[in-house]
N, C-alpha and C positions, 0 to 999 in steps of 0.2 A: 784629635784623639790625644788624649796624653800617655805619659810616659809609662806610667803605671798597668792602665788599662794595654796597652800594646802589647807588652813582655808576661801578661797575662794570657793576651791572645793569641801571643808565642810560641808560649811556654804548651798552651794548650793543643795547639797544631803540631807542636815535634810528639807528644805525647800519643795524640790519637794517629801519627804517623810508625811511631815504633810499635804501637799497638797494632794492628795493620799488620807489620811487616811480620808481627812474631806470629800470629793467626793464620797467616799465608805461609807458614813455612812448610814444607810437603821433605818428609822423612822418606820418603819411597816406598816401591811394595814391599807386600811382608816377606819376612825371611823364609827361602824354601825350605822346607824343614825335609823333604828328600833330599837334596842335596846335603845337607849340616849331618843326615845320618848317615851317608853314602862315607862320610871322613871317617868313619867308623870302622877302624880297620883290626885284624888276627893276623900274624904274621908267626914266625919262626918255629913251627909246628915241631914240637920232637917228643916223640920218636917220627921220623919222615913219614909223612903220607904211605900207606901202600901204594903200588900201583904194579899191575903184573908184567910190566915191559920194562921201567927202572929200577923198582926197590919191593920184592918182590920177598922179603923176609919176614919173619915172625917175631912179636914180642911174647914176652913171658907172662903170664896172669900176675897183676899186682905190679906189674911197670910203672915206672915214674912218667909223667908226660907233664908238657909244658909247651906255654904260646905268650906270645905278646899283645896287650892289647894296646891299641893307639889314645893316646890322650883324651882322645874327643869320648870315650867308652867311660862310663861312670862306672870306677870300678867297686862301688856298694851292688850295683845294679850285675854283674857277670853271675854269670849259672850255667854250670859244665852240665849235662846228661849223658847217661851211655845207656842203650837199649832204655829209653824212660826213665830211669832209676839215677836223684840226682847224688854228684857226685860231690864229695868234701875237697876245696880248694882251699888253695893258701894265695891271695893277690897282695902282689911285693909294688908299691909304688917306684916308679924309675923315671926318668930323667923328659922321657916322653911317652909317658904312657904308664903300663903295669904286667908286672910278670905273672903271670898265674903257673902256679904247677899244682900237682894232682897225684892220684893213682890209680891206677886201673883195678875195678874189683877185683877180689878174689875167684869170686865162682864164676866168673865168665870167662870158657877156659875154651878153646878147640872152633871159636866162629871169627868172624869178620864182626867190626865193631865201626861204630862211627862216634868218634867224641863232638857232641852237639854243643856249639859253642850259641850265647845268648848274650846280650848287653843292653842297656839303653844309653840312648846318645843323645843330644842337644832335643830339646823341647819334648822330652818323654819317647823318642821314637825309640823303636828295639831293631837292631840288628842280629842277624847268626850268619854264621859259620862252622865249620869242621871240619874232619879230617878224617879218613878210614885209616884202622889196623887190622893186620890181622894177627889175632890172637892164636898163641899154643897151647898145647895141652901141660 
């Protein structure tokens, strides 16, 4: 065999060897997309949650409220409701995540209210949460 034809035949085996090895290569399974939406988090609720054993006060119609949402929450994709009716928010980008604030209608004056929190998270998933007030007159 000569010289030529050999580093031909070489050249050709490392080639159909790296070929090979890039075709075999296994990325793993897919990404859970429950868990990636589960990072999806509301935190620092204000005004406090009601609750009738610790905080057990009333806010005033037209209250300011606000939460944090976690990084992983696309904050184009947040939508507040209260009794159905959606709510105008302001989303403040921050350091991990986004501040939203808000206010509490007007005419919802003298009931218990739940502020419905909404987002989507990595691969289109939505997440919620919220919080109960209860409203005065």
């Amino acid at each position: 065999m000569r010289y030529d034809e050999f580093l031909f035949s070489a050249c050709i085996t490392v080639v159909s060897l790296i070929g090979s090895s890039a075709m075999a290569y296994d990325t793993g399974p897919p990404a859970d997309v429950s868990n990636q939406c589960a990072r999806v988090n509301f935190s620092d609720f204000s005004p406090k949650p009601y609750s009738y054993d610790t905080n057990n006060t009333e806010v005033k119609p037209q209250s300011d409220f606000s939460f944090f949402a976690s990084k992983e929450a696309n904050p184009r994709s947040i939508v507040v409701t209260i009794k159905g009716e959606k709510v105008p928010i302001t989303v403040k980008p921050q350091a991990n995540g986004s501040l939203v604030t808000g206010k509490l209608p007007s005419h919802i004056t003298g009931s218990f209210v739940r502020i419905e929190i909404s987002a989507k998270g990595p691969s289109d998933c939505t997440r919620a949460d919220g919080w109960l007030l209860k409203v005065g007159k």
